[in-house]
Structure formats: C-alpha cells, structure tokens
N, C-alpha and C positions, 0 to 999 in steps of 0.2 A: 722081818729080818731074814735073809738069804744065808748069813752067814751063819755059825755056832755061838760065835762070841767077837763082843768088841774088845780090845784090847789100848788102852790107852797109854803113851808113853809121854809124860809130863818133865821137861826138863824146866826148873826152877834156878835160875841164874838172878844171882845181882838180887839174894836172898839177905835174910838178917842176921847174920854169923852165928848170934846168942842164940836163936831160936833154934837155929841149924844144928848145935850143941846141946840143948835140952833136950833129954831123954824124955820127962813127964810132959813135956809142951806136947814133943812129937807124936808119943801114944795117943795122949789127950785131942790132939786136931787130926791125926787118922781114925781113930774112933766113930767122931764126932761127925767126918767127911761121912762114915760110912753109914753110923745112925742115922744122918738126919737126910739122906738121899735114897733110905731103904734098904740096904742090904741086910741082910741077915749075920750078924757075928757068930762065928762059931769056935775061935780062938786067936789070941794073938802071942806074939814073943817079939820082945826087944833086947837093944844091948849097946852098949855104951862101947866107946873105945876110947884107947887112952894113946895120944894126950886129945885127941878130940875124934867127935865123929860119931853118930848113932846109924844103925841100921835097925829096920823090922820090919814085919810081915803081920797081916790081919788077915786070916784065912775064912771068907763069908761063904756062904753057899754057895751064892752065885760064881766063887773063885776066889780072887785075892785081893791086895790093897799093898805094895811094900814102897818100902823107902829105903836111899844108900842118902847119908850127908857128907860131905865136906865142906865143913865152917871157915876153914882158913880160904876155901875160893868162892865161900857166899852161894855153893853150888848142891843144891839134892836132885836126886835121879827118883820118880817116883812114878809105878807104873800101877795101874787099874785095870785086871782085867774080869768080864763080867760074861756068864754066858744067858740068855736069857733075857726078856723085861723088864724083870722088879724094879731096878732101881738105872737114874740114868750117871754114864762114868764121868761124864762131862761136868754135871754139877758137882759130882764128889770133887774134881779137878779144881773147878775156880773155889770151892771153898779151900781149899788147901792150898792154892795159887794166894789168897786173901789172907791167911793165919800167917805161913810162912813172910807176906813182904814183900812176893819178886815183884821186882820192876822189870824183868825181862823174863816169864816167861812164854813158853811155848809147848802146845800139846800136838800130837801126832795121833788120828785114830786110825787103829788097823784092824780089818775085819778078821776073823782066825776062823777058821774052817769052814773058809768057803768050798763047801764039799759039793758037787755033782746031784744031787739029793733031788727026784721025780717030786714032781709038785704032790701029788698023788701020798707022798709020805709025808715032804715040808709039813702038809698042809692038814696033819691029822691034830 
C-alpha cells in the first residue's frame, strides 16, 4: 500500500427504516463488521435520537467504523477508515451493506495519505 490508510465511504440507501432506528441492531452489526474482518476494538459509543435516528463510532486500532442513520429516508452514512493490513474495509462494508438491507448501496475507496514517502523508508 502506497498510501497511510484506506478510507471507505459507504452510502446505504433504500435501507430497512426499523433496522436504521435500532440502536442494539446497529452496535450489534458494527461490532460484528468489525470482529469478524479483524479489527481490533478498543471502544465504541452510541446514541439514539429522538424521534428517530442513531448515530456511533467504533474506535479500532487500525482507526474507526461510524455511522449517521436516517430511518425516515431508509438512508445511513457509514464510513470505515483503516490505516494499515489487518483487516480488509471492504469486507466490513458488504457485511454491513447485508445487515442493514440496502438495495442501493454504494462504496467510495479513498486512499489518505498518500504522502511523498522514499521507497527506502515505505519499505522498512
């Protein structure tokens, strides 16, 4: 990898309203993305909003995992960013792409810090 980290930006459209409104669903299937494609947990926070709508963050070693929902337009914002091997964000994405329902969505990978960096160092 050339770059520092991949950065993945997961739009989940034409999602399952209810699931998009469970707070315990949503911990439970961020979690779950991020155990079972390797990441390291090292905390998370959720929160609920009233009258709808969760938002949280999974903070792993490798970086992060969060989520923004809005149930009323079947729509969550979910971004994977990973600097490093261990684990790939792609697969975190379709398992989360699979829990959540969308039938529309769509991932974006962006590489982040693609720095200047001598092979001489990359390559220690």
């Amino acid at each position: 990898m050339n770059a520092l980290g991949r950065h993945i930006l997961l739009e989940l459209r034409d999602s399952n309203p209810e699931k998009l409104n469970d707070l315990p669903f949503i911990r439970s299937s961020l979690l779950n993305a991020a155990s079972e494609t390797g990441a390291t947990i090292i905390d998370h926070i959720f929160h609920q909003f009233s009258p709808q709508g969760v938002t949280g963050v999974i903070a792993i070693a490798e970086s992060h995992l969060s989520i923004h929902t809005w149930p009323e337009y079947g729509y969550a914002a979910v971004d994977i960013f990973t600097c490093g091997e261990s684990f790939d964000p792609i697969d975190a994405a379709r398992l989360i792409i699979r829990d959540f329902e969308s039938r529309d969505p769509e991932i974006t990978k962006i590489e982040r810090g693609t720095l200047n960096i001598p092979a001489s160092i990359r390559n220690r």
